[in-house]
C-alpha positions in Angstrom: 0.0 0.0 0.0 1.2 3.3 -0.8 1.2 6.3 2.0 2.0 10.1 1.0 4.4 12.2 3.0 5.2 15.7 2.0 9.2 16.4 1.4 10.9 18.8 4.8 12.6 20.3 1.6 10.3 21.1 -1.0 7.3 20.6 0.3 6.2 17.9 -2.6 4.2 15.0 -1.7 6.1 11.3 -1.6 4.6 8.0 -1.9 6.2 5.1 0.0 5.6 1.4 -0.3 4.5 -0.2 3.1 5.2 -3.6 3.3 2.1 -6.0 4.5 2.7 -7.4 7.8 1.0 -10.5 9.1 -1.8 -9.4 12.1 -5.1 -11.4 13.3 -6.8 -8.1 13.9 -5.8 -5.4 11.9 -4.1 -4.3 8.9 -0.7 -2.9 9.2 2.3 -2.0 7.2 5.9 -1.4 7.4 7.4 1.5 6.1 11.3 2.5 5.8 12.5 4.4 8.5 14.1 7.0 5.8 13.5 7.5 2.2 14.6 10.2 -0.8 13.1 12.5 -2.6 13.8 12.0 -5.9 13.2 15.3 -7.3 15.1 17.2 -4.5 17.2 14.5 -3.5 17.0 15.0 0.3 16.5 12.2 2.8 13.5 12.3 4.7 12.3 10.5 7.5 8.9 8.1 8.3 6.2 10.4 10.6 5.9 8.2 14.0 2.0 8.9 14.1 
């Protein structure tokens, strides 16, 4: 599933790939702790909430 985060940088929105993880109750996915922008090139990191 994809999730949108806005760049620190430039402002831009990012989509990142969370990765499905096994749970009896809910769904949840794990996303990178860091990623990069690719039109900026900065690294930016995952929102906790």
């Amino acid at each position: 599933m994809e999730f949108d985060f806005a760049c620190w940088r430039c402002g831009e929105g990012n989509a990142v790939w969370g990765e499905p993880v096994t749970s009896w109750w809910t769904q949840r996915y794990r996303l990178p702790d860091e990623w990069d922008r690719w039109r900026c090139g900065e690294i930016n990191a995952t929102p906790d909430d």
